[in-house]
Backbone and ligand atoms as CSV (ligand in chain L), in Angstrom:
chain,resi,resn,atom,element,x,y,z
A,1,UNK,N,N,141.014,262.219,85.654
A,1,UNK,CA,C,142.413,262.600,85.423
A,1,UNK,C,C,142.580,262.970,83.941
A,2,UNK,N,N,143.248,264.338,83.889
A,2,UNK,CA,C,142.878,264.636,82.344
A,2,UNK,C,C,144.174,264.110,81.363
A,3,UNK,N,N,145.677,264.193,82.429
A,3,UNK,CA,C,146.449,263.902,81.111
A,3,UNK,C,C,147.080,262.810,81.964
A,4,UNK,N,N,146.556,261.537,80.616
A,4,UNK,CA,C,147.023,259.860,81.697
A,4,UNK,C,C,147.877,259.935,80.222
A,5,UNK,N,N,149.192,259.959,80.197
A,5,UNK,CA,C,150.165,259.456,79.453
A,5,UNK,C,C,151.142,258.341,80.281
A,6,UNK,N,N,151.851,258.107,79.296
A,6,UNK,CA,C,153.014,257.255,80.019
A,6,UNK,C,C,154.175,257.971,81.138
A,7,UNK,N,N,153.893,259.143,80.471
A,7,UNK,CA,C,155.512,260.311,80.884
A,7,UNK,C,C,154.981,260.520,82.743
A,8,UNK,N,N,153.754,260.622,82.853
A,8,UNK,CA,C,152.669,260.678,83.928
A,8,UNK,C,C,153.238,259.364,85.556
A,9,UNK,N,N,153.381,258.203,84.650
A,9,UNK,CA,C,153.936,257.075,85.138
A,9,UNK,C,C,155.141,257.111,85.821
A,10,UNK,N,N,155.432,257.310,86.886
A,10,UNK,CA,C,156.410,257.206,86.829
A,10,UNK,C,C,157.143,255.911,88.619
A,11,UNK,N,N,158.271,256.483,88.201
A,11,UNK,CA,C,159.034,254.979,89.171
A,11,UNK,C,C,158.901,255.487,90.682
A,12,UNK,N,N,158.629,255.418,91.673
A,12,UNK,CA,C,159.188,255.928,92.956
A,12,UNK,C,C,160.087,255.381,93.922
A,13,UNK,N,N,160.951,256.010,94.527
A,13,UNK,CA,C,161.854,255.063,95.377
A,13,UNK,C,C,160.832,255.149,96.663
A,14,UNK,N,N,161.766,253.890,96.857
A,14,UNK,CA,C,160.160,254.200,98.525
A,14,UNK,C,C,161.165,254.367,99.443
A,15,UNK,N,N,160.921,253.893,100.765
A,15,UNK,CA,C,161.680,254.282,101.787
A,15,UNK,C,C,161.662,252.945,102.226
A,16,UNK,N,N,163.669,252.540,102.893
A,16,UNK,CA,C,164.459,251.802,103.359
A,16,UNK,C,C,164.495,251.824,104.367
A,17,UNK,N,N,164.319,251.155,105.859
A,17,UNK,CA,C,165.068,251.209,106.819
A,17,UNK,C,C,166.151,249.736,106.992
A,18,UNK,N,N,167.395,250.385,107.190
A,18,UNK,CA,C,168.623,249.071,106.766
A,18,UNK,C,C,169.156,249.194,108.293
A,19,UNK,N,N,169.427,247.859,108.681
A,19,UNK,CA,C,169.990,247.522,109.679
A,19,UNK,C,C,170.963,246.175,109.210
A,20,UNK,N,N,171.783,245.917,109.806
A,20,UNK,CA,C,172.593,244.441,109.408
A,20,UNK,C,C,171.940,242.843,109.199
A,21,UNK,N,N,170.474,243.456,110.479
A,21,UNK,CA,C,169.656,242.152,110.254
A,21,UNK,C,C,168.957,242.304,108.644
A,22,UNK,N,N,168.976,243.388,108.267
A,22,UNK,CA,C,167.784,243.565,106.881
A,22,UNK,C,C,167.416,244.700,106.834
A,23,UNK,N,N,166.543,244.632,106.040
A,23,UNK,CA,C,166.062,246.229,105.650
A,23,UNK,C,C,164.468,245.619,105.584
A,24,UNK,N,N,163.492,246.774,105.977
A,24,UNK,CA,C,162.466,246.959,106.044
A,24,UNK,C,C,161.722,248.523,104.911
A,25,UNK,N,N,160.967,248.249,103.860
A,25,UNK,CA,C,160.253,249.235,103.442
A,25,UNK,C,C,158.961,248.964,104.140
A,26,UNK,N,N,158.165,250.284,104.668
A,26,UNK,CA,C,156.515,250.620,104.987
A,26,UNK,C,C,156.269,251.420,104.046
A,27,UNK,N,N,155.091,251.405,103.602
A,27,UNK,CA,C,154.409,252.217,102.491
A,27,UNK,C,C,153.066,252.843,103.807
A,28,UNK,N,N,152.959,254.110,103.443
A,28,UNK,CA,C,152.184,254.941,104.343
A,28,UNK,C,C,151.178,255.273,103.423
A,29,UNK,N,N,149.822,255.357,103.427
A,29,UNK,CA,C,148.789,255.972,102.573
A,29,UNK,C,C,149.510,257.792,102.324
A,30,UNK,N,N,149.241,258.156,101.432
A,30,UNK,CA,C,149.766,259.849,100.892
A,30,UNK,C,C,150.518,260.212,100.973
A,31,UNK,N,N,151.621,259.517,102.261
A,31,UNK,CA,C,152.799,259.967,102.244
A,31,UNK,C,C,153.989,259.316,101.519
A,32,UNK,N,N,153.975,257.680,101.542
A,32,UNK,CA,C,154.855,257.330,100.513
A,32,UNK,C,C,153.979,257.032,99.420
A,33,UNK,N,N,152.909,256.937,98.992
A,33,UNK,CA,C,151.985,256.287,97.820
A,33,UNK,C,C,151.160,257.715,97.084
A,34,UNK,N,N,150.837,258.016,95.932
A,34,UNK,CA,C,149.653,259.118,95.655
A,34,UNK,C,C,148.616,258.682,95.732
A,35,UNK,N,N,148.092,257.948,96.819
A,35,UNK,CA,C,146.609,257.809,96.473
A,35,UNK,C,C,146.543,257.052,97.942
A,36,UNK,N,N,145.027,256.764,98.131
A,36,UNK,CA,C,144.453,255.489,98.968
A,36,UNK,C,C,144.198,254.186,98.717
A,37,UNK,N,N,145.375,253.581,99.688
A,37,UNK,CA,C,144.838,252.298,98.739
A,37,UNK,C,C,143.662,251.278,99.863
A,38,UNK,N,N,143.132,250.962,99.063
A,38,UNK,CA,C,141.795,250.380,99.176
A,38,UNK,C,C,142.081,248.857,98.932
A,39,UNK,N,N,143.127,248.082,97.985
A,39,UNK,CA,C,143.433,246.927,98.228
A,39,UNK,C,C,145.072,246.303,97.769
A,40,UNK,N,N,145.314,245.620,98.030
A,40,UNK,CA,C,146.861,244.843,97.790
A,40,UNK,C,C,146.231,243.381,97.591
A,41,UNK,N,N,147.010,243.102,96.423
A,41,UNK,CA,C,146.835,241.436,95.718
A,41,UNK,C,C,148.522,241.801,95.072
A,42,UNK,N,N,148.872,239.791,95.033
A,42,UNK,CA,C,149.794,239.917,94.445
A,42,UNK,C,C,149.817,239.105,93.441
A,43,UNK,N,N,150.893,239.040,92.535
A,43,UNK,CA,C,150.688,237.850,91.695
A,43,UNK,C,C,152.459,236.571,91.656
A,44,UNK,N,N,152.317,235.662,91.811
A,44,UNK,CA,C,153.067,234.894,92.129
A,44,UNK,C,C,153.194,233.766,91.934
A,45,UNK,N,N,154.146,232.849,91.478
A,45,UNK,CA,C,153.772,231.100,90.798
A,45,UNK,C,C,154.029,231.456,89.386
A,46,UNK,N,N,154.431,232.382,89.035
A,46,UNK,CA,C,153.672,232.394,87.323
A,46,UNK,C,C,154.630,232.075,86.860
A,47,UNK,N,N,154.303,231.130,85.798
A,47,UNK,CA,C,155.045,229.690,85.325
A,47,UNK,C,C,156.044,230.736,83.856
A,48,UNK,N,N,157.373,230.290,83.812
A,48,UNK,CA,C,158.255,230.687,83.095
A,48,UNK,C,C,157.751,231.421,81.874
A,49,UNK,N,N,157.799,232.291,81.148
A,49,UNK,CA,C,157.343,232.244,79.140
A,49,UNK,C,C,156.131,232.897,79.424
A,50,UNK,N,N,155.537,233.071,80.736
A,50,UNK,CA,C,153.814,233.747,80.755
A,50,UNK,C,C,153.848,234.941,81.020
A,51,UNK,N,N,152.690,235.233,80.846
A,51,UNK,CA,C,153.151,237.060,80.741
A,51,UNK,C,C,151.373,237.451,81.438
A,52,UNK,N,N,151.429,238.900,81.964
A,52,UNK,CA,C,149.912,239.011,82.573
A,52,UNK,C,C,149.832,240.366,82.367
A,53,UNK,N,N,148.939,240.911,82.657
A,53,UNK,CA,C,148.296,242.030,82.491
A,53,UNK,C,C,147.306,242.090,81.404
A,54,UNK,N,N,147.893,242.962,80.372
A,54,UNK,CA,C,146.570,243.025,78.990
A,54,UNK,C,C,145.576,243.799,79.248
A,55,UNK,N,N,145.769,244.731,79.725
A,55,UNK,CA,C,144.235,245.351,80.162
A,55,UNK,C,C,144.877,247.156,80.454
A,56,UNK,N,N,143.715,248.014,80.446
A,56,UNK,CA,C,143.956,248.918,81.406
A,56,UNK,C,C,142.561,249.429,81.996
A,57,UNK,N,N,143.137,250.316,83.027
A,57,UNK,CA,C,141.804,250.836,83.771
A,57,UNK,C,C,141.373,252.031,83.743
A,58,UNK,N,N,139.923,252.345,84.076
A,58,UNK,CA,C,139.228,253.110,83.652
A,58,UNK,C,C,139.832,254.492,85.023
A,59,UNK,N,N,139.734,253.720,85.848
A,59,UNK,CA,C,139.789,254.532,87.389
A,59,UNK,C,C,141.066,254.155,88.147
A,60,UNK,N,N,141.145,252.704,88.234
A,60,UNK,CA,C,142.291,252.452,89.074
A,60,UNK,C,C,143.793,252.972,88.878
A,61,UNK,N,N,144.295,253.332,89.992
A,61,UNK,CA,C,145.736,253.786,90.063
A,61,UNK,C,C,146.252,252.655,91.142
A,62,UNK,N,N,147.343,252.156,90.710
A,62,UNK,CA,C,148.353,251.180,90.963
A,62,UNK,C,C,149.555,251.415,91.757
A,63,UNK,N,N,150.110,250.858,92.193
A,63,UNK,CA,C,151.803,250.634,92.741
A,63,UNK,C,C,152.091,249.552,92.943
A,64,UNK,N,N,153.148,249.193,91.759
A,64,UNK,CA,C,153.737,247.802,91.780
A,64,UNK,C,C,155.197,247.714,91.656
A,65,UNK,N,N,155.194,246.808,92.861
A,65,UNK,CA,C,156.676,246.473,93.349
A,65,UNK,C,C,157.094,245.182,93.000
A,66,UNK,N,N,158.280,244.764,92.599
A,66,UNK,CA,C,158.937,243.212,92.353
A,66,UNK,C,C,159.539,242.953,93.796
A,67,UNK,N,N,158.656,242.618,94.832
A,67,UNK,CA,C,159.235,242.582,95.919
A,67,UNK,C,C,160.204,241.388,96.292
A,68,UNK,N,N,160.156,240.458,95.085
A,68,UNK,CA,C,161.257,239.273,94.837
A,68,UNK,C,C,161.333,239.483,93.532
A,69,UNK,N,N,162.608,239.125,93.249
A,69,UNK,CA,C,163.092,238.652,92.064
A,69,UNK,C,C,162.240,239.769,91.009
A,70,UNK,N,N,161.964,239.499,89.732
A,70,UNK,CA,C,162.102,240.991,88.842
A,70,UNK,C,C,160.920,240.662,87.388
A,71,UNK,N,N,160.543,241.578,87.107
A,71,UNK,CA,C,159.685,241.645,85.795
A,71,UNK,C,C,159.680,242.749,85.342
A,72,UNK,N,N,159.219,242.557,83.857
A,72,UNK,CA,C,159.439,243.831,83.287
A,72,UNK,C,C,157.534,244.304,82.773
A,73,UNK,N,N,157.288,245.536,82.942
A,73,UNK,CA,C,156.212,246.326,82.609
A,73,UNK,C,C,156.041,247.178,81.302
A,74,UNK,N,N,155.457,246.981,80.206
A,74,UNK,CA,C,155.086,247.908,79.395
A,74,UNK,C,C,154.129,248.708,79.535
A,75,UNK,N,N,154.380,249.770,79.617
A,75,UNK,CA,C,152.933,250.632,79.806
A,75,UNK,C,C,152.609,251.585,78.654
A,76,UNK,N,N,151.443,251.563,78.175
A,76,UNK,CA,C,151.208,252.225,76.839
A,76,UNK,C,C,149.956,253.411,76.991
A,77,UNK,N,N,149.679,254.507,76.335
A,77,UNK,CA,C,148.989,255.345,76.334
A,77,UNK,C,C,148.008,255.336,75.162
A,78,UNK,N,N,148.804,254.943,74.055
A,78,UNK,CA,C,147.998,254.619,73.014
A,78,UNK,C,C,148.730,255.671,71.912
A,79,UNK,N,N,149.945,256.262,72.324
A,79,UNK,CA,C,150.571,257.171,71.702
A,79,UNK,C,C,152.085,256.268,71.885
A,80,UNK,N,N,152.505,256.630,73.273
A,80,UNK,CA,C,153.592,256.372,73.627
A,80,UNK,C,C,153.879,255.193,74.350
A,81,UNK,N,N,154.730,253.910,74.295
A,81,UNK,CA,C,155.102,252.807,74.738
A,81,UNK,C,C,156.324,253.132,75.942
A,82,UNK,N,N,156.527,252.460,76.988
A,82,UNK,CA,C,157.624,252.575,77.863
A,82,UNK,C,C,157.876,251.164,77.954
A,83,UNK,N,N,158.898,251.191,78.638
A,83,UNK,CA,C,159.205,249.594,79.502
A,83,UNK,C,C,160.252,249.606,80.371
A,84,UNK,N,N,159.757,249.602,81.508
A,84,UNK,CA,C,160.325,249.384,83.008
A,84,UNK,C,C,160.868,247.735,83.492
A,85,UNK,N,N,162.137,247.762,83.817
A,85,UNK,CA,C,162.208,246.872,84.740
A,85,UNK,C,C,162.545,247.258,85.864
A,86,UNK,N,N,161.484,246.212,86.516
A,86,UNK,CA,C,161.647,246.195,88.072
A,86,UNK,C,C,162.187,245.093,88.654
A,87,UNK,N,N,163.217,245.324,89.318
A,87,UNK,CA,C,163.903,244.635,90.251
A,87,UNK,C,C,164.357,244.928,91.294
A,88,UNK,N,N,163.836,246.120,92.245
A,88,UNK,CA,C,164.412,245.812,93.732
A,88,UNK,C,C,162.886,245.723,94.317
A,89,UNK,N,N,162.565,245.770,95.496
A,89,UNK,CA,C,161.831,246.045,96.341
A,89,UNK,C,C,161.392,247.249,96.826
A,90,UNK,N,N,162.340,247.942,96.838
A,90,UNK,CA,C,162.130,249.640,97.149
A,90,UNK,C,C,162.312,250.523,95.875
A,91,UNK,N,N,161.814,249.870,94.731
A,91,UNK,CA,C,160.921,250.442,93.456
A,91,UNK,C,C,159.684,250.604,93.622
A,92,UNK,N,N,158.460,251.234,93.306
A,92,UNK,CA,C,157.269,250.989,92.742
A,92,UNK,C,C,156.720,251.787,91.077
A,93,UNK,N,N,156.538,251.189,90.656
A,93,UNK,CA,C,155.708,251.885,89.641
A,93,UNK,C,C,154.488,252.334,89.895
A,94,UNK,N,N,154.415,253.614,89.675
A,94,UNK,CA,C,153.094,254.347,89.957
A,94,UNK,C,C,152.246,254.510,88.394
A,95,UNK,N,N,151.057,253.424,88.611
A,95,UNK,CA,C,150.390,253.747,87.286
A,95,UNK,C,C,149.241,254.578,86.969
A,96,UNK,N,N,148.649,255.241,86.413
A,96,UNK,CA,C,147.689,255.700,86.685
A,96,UNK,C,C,146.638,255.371,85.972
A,97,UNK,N,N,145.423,256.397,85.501
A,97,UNK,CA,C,144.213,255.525,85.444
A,97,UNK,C,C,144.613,255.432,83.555
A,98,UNK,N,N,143.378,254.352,82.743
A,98,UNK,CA,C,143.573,254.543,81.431
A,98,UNK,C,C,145.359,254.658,80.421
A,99,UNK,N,N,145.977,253.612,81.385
A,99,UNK,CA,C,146.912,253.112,80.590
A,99,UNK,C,C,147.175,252.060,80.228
A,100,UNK,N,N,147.579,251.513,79.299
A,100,UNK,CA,C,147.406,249.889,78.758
A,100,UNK,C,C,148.816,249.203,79.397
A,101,UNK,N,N,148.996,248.107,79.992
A,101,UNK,CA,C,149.457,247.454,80.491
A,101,UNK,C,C,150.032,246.218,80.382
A,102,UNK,N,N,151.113,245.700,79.853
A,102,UNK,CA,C,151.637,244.109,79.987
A,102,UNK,C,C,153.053,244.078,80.634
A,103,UNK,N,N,152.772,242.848,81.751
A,103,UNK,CA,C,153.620,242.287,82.379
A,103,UNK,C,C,154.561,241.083,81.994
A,104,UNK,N,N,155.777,240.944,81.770
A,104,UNK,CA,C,156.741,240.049,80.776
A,104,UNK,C,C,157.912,240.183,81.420
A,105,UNK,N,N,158.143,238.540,81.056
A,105,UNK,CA,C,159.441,238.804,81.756
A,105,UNK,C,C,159.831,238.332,83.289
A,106,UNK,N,N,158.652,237.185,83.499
A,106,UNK,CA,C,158.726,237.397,85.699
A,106,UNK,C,C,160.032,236.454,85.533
A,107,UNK,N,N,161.077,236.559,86.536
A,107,UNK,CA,C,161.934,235.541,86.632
A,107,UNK,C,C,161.433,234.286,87.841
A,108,UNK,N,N,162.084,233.054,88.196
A,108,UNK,CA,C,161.681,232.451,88.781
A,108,UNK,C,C,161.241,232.865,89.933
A,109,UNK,N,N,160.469,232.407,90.440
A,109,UNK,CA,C,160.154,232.945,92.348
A,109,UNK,C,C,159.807,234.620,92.244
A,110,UNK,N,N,159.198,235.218,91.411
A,110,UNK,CA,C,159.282,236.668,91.247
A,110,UNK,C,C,158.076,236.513,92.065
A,111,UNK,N,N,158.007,237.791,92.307
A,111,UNK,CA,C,156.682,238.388,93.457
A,111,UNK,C,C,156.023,239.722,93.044
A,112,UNK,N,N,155.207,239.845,92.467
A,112,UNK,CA,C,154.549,241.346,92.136
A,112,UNK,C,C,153.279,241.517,92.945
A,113,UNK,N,N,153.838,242.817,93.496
A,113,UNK,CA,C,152.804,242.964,95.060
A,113,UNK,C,C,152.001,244.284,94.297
A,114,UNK,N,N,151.289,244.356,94.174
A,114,UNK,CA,C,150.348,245.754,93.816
A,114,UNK,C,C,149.474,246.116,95.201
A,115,UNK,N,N,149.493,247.624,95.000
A,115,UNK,CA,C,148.914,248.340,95.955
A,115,UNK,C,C,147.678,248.927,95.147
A,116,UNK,N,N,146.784,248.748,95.210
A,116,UNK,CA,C,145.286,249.192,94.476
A,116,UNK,C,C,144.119,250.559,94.866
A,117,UNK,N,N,144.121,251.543,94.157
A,117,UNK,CA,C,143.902,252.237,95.130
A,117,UNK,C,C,141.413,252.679,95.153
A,118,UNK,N,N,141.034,250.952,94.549
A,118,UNK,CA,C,139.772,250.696,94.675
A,118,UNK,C,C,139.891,249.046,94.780
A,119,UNK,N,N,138.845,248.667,95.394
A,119,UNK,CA,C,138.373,247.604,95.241
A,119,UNK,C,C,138.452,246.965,94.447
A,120,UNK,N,N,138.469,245.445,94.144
A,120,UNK,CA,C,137.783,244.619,92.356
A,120,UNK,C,C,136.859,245.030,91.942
A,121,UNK,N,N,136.821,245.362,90.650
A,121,UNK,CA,C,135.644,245.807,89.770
A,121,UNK,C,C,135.970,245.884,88.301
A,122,UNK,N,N,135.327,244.122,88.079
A,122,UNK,CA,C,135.225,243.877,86.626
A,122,UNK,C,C,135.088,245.132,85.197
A,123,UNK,N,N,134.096,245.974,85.970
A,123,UNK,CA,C,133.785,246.927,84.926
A,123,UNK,C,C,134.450,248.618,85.122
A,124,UNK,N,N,135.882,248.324,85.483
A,124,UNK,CA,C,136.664,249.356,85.677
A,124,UNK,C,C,137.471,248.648,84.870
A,125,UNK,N,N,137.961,247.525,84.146
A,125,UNK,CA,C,139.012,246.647,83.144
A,125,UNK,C,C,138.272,247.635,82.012
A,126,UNK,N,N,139.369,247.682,81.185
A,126,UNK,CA,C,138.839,247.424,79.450
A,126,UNK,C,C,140.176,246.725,78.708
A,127,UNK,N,N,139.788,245.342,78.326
A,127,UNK,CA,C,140.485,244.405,78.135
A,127,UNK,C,C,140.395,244.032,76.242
A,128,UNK,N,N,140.011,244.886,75.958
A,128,UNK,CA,C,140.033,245.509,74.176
A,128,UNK,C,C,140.974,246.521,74.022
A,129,UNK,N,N,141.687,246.139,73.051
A,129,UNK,CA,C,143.153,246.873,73.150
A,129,UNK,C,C,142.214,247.934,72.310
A,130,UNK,N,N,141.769,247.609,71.002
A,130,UNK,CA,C,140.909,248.175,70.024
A,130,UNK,C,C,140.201,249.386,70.826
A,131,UNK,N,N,139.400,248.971,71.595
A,131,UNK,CA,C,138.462,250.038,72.219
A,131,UNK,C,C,139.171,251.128,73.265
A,132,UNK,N,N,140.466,250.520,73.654
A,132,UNK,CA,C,141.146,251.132,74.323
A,132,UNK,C,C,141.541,252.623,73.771
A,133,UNK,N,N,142.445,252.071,72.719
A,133,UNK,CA,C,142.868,252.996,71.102
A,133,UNK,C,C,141.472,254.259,70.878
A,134,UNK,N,N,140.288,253.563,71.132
A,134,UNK,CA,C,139.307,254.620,70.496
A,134,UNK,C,C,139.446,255.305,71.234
A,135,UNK,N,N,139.418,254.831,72.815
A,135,UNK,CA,C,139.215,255.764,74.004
A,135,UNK,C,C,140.166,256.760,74.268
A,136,UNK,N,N,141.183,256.370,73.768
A,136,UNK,CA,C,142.324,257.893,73.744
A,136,UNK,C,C,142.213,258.415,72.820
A,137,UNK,N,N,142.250,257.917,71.908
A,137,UNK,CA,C,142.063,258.881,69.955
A,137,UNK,C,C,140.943,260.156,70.245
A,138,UNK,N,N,139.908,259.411,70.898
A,138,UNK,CA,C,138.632,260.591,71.257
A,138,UNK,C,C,138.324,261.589,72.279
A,139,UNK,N,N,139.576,261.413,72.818
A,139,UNK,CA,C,139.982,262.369,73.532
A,139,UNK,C,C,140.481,263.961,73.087
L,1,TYD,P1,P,143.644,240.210,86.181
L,1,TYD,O1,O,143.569,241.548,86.829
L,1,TYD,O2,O,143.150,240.083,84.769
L,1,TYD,O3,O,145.127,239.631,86.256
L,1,TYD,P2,P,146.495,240.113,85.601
L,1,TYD,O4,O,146.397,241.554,85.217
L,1,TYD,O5,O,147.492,239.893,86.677
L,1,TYD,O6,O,146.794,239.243,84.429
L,1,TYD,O7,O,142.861,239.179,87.101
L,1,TYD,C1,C,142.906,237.778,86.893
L,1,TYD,C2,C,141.667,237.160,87.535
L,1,TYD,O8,O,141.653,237.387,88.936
L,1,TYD,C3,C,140.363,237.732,86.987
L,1,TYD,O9,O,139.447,236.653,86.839
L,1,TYD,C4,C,139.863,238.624,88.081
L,1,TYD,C5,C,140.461,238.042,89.353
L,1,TYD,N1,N,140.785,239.097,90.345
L,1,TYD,C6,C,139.978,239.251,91.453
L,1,TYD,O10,O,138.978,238.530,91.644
L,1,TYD,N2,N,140.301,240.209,92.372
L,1,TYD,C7,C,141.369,241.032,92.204
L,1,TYD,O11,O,141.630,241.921,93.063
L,1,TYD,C8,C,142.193,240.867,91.034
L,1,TYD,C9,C,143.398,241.733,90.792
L,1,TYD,C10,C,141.858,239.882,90.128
């Protein structure tokens, strides 16, 4: 992917179905998501004042939803800083590959569901902000 900026990033509404009992979002591979996703993990429990992410990826492209309660996302390029909050369910942030990442901000009981669009793979992280910086500068 040649131009991974922040501006690149962006929010998507997904799709609602509302009835009086509730509302239901489905996420469809290509049609509501840009990509295949290959895995979903969430993160959840995370104790008041803590914050996660710190990293970005080499390959992976993301979609992350606050499918409870709300957190906020910085996403950085190494030029340009953003910061998203998410708080409904039928948000996702679409991230893409080689952007730097911190999560801040979960409120109690928050739920961040990511849609992954590879497998785990330690050596798709680069968790050096430093080396990160080189890796766009040398671009
Ligand atoms: P990490 O991606 O660093 O978490 P976060 O960005 O939410 O702070 O992952 C934390 C730990 O969990 C790390 O040891 C790797 C492991 N992990 C897996 O084994 N599989 C996965 O799919 C994910 C996302 C993490």
């Amino acid at each position: 992917m040649l131009d991974t900026t922040v501006f690149n990033c962006n929010v998507l509404t997904l799709p609602k179905i509302h009835n009086r009992a509730g509302n239901i979002t489905a996420l469809n591979n290509f049609r509501d998501i840009p990509f295949d996703v290959n895995r979903v993990y969430y993160l959840y429990d995370v104790p008041g004042g803590e914050d996660r992410g710190g990293h970005a990826h080499r390959e992976l492209q993301q979609l992350v939803v606050a499918v409870s309660g709300s957190f906020d996302i910085t996403i950085d390029d190494g030029r340009n800083k953003k910061t998203i909050s998410l708080n409904r369910p039928y948000y996702g942030l679409h991230i893409i590959p080689e952007i730097w990442r911190d999560l801040t901000n979960f409120s109690s009981g928050a739920i961040c569901l990511v849609l992954a669009s590879h497998k785990y793979d330690a050596n798709d992280y680069i968790r050096d902000y430093e080396q990160f910086i080189q890796m766009k500068t040398c671009k």
